[in-house]
C-alpha positions as CSV (number, residue, x, y, z in Angstrom):
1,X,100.4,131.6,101.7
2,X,104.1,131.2,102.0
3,X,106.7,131.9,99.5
4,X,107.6,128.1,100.1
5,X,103.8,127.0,99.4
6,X,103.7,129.1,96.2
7,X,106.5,126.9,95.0
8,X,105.1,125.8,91.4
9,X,103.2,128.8,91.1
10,X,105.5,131.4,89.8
11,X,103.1,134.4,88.6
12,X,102.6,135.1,85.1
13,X,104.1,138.3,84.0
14,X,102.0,140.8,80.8
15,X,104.8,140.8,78.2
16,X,105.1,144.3,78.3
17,X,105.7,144.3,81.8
18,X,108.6,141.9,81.0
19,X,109.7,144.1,78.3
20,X,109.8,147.1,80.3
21,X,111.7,145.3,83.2
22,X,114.5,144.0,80.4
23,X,114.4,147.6,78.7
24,X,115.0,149.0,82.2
25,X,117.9,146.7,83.1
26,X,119.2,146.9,80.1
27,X,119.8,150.6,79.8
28,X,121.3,150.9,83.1
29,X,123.5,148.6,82.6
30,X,124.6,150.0,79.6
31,X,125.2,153.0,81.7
32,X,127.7,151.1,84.2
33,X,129.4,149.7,81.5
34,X,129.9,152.2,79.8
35,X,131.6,154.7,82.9
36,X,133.4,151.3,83.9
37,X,134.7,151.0,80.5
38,X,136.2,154.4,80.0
39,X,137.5,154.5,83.3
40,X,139.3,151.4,82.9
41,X,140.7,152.6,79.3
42,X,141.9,156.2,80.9
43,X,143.3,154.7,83.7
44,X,145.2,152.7,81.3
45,X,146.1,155.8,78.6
46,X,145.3,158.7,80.3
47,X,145.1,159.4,83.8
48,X,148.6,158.2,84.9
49,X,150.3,161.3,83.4
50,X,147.7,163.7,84.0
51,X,146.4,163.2,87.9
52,X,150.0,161.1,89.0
53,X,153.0,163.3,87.3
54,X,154.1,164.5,91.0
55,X,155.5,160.4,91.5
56,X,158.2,161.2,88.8
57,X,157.6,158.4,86.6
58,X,156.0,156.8,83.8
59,X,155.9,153.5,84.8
60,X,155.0,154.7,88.8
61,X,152.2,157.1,87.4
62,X,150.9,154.0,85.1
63,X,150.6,151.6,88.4
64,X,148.8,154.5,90.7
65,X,146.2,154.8,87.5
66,X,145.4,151.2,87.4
67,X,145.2,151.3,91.3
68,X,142.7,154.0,91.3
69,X,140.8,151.3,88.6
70,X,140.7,148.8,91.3
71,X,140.1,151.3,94.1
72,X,136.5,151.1,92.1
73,X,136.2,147.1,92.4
74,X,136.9,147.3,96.2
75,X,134.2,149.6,97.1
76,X,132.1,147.4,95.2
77,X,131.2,144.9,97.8
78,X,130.7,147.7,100.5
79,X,127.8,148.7,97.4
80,X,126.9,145.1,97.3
81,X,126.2,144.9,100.6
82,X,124.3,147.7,101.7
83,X,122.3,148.3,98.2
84,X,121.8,144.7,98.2
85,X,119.9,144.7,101.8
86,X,118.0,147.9,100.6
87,X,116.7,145.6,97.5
88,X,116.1,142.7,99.7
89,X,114.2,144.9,102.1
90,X,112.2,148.3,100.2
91,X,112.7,146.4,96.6
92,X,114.6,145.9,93.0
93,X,113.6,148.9,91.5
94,X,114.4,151.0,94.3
95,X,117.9,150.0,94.2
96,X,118.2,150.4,89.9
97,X,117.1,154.3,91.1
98,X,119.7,154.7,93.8
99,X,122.7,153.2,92.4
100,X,121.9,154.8,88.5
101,X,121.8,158.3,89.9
102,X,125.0,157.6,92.3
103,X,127.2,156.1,89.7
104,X,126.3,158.1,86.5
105,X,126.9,161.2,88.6
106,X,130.4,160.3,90.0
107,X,131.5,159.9,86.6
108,X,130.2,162.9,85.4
109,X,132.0,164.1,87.8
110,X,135.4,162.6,86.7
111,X,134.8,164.5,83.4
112,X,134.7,168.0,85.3
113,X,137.9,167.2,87.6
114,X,141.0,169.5,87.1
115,X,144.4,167.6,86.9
116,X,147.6,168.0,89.0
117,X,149.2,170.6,87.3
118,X,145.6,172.7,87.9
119,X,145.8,171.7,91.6
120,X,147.9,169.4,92.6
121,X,148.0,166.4,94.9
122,X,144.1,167.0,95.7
123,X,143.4,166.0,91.5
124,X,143.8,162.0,92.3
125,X,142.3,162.4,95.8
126,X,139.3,163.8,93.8
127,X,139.6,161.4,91.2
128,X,139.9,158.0,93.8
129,X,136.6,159.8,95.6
130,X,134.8,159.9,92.6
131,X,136.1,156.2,91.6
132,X,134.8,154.7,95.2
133,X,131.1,156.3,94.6
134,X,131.3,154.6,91.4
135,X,131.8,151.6,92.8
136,X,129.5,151.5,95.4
137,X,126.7,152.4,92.7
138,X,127.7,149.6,90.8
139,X,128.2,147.0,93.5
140,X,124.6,146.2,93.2
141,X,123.5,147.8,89.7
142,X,124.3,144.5,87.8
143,X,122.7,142.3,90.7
144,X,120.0,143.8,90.8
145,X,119.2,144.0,87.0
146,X,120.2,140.2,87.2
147,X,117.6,139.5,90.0
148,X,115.0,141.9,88.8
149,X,114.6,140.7,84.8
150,X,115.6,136.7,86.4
151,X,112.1,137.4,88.7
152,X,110.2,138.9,86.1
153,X,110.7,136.0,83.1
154,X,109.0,133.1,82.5
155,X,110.7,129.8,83.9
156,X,111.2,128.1,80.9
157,X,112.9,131.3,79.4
158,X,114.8,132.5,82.2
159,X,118.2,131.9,80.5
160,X,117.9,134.0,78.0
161,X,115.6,136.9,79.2
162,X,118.4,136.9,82.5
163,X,120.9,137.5,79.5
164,X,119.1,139.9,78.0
165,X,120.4,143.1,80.0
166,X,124.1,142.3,78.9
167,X,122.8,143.3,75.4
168,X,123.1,146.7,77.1
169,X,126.5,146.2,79.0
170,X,128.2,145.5,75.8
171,X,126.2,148.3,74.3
172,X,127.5,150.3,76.4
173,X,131.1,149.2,76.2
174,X,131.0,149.5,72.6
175,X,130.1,153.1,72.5
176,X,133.1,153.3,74.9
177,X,135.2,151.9,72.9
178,X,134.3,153.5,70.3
179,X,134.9,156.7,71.4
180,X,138.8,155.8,72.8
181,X,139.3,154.3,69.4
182,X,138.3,157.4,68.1
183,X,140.3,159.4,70.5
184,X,143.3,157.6,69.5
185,X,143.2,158.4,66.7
186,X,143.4,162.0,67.2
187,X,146.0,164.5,68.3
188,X,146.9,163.1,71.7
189,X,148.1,166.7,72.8
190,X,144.5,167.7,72.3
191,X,143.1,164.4,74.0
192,X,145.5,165.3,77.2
193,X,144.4,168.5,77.2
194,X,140.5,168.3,77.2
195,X,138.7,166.1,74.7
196,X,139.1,163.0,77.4
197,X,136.2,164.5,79.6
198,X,133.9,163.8,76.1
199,X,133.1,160.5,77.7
200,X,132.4,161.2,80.7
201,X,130.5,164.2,80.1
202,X,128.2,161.7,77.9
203,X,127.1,160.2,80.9
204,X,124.6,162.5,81.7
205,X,122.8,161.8,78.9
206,X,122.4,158.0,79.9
207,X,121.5,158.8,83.4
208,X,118.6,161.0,81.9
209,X,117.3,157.9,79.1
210,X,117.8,155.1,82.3
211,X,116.3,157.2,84.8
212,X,113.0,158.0,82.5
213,X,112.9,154.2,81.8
214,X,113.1,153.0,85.2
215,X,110.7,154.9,87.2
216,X,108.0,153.5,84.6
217,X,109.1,150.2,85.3
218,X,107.1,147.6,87.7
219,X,108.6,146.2,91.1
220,X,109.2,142.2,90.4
221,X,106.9,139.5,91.1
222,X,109.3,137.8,93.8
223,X,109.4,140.6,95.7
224,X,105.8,141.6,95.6
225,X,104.7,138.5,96.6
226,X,107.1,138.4,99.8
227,X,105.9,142.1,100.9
228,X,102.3,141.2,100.1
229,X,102.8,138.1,102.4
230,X,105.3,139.9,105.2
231,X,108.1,137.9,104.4
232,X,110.0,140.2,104.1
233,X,113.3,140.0,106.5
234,X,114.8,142.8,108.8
235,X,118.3,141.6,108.0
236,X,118.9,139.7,104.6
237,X,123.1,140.5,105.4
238,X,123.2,138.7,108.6
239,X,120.4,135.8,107.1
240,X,122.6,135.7,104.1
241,X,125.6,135.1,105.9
242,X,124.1,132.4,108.4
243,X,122.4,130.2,105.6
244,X,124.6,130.6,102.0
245,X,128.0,130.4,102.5
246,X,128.2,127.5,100.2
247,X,126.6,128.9,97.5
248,X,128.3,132.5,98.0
249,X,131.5,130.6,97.4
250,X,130.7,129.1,94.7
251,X,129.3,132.0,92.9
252,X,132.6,133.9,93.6
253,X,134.5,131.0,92.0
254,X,131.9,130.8,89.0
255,X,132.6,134.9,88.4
256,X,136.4,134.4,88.2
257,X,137.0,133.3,85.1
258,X,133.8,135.5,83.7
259,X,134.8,139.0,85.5
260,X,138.3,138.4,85.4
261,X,138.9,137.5,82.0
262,X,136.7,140.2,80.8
263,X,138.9,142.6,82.4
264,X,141.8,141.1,80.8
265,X,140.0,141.3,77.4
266,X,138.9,145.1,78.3
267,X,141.9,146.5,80.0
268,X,144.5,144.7,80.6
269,X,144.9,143.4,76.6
270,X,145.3,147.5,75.9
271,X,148.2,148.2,78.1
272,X,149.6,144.9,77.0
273,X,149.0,145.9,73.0
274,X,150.1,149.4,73.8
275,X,153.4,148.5,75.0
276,X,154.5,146.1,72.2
277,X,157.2,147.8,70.0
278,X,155.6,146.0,66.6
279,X,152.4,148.0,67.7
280,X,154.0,151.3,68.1
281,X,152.0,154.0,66.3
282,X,148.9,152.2,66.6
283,X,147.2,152.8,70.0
284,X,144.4,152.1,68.4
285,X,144.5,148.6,68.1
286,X,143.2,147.5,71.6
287,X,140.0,149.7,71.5
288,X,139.1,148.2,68.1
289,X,139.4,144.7,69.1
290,X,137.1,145.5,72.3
291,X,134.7,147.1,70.1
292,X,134.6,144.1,67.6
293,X,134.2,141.6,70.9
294,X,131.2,143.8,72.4
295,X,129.8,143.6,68.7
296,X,129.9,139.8,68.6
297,X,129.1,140.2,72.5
298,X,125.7,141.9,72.0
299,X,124.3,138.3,70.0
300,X,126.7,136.0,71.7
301,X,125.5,136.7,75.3
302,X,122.1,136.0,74.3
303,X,122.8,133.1,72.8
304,X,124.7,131.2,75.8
305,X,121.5,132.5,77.9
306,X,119.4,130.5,75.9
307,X,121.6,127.7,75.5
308,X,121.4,127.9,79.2
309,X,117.7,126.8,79.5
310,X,118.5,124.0,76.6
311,X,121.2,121.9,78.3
312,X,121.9,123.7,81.5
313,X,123.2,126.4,83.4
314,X,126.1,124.0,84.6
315,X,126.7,122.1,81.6
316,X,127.5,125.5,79.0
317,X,129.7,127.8,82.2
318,X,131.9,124.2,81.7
319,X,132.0,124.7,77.5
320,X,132.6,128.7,78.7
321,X,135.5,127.5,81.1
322,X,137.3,125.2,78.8
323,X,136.6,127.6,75.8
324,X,138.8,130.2,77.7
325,X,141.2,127.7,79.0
326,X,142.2,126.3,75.9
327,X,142.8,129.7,74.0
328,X,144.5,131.5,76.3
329,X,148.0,131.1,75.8
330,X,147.5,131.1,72.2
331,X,146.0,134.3,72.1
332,X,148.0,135.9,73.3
333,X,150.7,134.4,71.2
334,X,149.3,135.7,68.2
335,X,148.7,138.5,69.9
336,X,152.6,139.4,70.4
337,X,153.4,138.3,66.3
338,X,152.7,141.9,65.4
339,X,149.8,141.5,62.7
340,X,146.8,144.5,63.4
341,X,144.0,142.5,62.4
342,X,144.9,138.9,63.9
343,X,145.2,141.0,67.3
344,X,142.1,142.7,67.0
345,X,140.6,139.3,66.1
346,X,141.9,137.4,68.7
347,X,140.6,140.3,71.6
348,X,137.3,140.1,69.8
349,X,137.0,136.0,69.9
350,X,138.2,136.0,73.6
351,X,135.6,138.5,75.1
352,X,132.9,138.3,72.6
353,X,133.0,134.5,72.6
354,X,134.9,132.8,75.1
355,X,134.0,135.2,78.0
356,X,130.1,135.1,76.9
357,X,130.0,131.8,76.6
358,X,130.3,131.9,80.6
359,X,128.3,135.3,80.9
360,X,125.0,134.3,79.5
361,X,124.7,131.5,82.0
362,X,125.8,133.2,85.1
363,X,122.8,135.9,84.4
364,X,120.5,133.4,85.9
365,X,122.5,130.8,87.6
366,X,123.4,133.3,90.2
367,X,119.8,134.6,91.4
368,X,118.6,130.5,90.9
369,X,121.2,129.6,93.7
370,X,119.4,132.1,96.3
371,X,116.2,132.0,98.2
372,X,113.8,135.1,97.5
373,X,114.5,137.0,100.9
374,X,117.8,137.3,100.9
375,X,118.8,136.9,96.8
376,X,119.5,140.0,96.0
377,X,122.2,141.0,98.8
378,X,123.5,137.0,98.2
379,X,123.9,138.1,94.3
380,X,125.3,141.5,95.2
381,X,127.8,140.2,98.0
382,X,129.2,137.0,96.1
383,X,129.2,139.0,92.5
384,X,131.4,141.6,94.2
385,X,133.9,140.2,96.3
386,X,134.8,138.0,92.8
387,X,134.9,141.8,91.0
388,X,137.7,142.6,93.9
389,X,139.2,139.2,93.5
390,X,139.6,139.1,89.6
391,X,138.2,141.7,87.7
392,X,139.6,144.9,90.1
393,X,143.1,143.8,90.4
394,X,143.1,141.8,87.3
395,X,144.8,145.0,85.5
396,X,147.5,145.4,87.9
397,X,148.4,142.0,88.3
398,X,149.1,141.7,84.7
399,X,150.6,145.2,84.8
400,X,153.2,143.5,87.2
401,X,153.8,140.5,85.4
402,X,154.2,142.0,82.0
403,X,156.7,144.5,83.7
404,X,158.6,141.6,85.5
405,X,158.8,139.6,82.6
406,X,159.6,142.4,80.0
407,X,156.3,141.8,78.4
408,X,156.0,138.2,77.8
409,X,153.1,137.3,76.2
410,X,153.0,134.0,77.9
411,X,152.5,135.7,81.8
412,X,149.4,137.5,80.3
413,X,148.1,134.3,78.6
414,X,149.2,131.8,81.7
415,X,147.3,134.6,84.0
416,X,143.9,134.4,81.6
417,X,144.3,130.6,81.8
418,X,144.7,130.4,85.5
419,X,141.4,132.2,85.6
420,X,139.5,129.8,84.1
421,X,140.7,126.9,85.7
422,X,139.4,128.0,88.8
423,X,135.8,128.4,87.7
424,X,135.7,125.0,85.6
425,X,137.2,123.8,88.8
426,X,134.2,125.6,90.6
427,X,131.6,124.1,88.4
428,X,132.0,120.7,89.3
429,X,130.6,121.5,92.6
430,X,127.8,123.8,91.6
431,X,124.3,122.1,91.6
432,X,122.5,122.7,88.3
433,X,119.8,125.3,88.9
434,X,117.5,125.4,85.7
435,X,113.5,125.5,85.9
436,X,113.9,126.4,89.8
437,X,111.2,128.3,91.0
438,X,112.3,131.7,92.4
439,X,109.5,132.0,94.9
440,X,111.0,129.6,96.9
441,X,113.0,130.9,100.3
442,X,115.4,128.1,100.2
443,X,118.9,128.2,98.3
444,X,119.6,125.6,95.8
445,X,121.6,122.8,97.4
């Protein structure tokens, strides 16, 4: 029996299979998020004076920490790629293993890493090493979580069990933030001189929980189906490439407004905060409004999953869209008045609302637009040539336009809005995938 000819038969899955697949995903991503998240708020904070003091500036050291940030995002769809072929080829869980060892590791690593006063101009070669392996572990970590729980869940359900592993991502980037906030609030000579590494240090300790919860876990029923039947293909990159263009285009315009304005909420917003004069004193301020967005996050996500399988995948990435679109500018606006708590609610609205309100759809949109063969490498590829697009460089852009217009809030909010309208833009040519059964080979057309 084909994959085609099981179409309408999608396997029933033992709920605690289901569970463990969710718990699996879950906790890994939690993982990625996490060393993504501290990474991003270092660069930021930290790293520019301790691994870049030998370019002789503030400002230049600032830029060539936020560069090593997207460094990350670019060797993400080199990750993508060849983790995603390895997923489409020996299996989901295969790939969870591979890319949770590689990418809790490197940042372990980043922890243990002397600066350039220790050693010199080898500290940020060291440190944009480590930053590419994390990349290429997570270029197909949140795919294949994605794929793997979207294969796993029942049809009628897929929304919101696809959503699901996000409860871990913004786990993880609240105990991130957390911790900065935390750190910010301490003695910043001490935090320059050794308490940063806490973080990343951490990370061993999530490897260890993931690792234990993953090799327990079951392969999907997608993908044993295919390998039972030897449908399996010898190269999903090249059959990706020949038949879903289309859709790979539209899934990197759908992930714009979702990646990119989630780095603007979880990065950019900081340096942006941290260079207002009314904020002075309160470095703090960023890293608590994160921390209140992942709260609101961890039910919100869930909720636009399931809202997903009630009115459409289509239909809610549009409310998502417009959500963002319409609060940009003012934001940011209030942002820039000077008031603690109207900034830190304002960052927690925009990413734990506005930015989930396009993430809990695109959980299982994206594995619904490919066919089983080739839909993990299709998730991977178009997931992270959007993380290069907006989400990578989304930091330094907005570095550079706050710097050329002395820190207007209105190039920050204009940049956020200009996100958006490019996936509501998108959407409008995106066929509406719920109920579509992921046995089939076919893409969604």
């Amino acid at each position: 029996m084909s994959a085609t000819q099981t179409a309408g038969s999608q396997s029933v899955v033992e709920p605690a299979e289901l569970r463990r697949a969710v718990l699996a995903a879950a906790v890994g991503s939690a993982l990625e998020y996490f060393d993504f998240y501290i990474y991003g708020l270092a660069s930021a904070l930290i790293f520019g004076p301790l691994f870049f003091a030998g370019l002789g500036s503030d400002t230049a050291a600032l830029f060539a920490s936020l560069a090593t940030y997207a460094v990350g995002f670019c060797a993400r769809p080199i990750g993508g790629i060849v983790f995603g072929a390895i997923g489409d080829r020996r299996g989901r869980k295969t790939v969870l293993l591979m890319t949770l060892l590689l990418m809790g590791t490197a940042s372990f690593l980043v922890g243990c890493l002397p600066t350039y006063e220790s050693i010199g101009v080898a500290a940020p070669i060291l440190l944009i090493c480590l930053r590419i392996l994390q990349g290429l572990g997570a270029g197909a970590e949140q795919a294949g979580a994605m794929t793997l729980v979207s294969e796993f869940a029942p049809r009628a359900r897929r929304g919101l069990f696809a959503a699901l592993p996000y409860v871990g991502i913004q786990g993880g980037t609240l105990l991130g933030a957390g911790i900065f906030a935390v750190l910010s609030a301490l003695d910043q000579d001490l935090v320059h001189s050794w308490l940063w590494r806490v973080p990343f240090l951490f990370s061993v300790v999530l490897i260890a929980v993931a690792l234990v919860i993953r090799l327990k876990m079951q392969e999907s029923p997608a993908f044993k189906a295919m390998e039972s039947n030897r449908e399996l293909v010898k190269n999903p990159v090249g059959q990706v490439l020949r038949t879903s263009a289309p859709n790979i285009l539209r899934a990197i315009g759908l992930r714009i407004a979702e990646n990119g304005n989630s780095s603007v909420y979880l990065t950019l917003v900081v340096t942006f905060v941290a260079g207002l004069e009314a904020y002075k004193g309160q470095a703090s301020i960023g890293s608590a409004g994160v921390a209140l967005g992942a709260g609101i996050a961890m039910f919100s996500v869930t909720f636009f999953g399931w809202l997903g399988d009630r009115i459409g995948r289509v239909r809610t990435y549009q409310i998502g869209c417009t959500a963002q679109l319409l609060m940009a500018l003012p934001a940011f606006y209030l942002i820039s008045l000077g008031h603690a708590w109207l900034a830190i609610m304002m960052i927690g609205l925009g990413f734990g609302i506005a930015v989930q309100a396009v993430t809990g759809p695109h959980c299982s949109l994206l594995p619904e637009l490919f066919g089983a063969p080739h839909r993990l490498t299709g998730v991977a590829l178009s997931r992270e040539i959007s993380a290069v697009l907006a989400g990578g460089f989304a930091p330094l852009i907005g570095a550079v336009l706050l710097s050329s217009s002395d820190w207007a809030w209105w190039s920050i909010g204009g940049y956020s809005a200009l996100l958006a309208a490019i996936s509501l833009a998108t959407t409008f040519i995106t066929p509406e995938t719920r109920g579509r059964d992921l046995m089939t080979v076919e893409d969604a057309r």
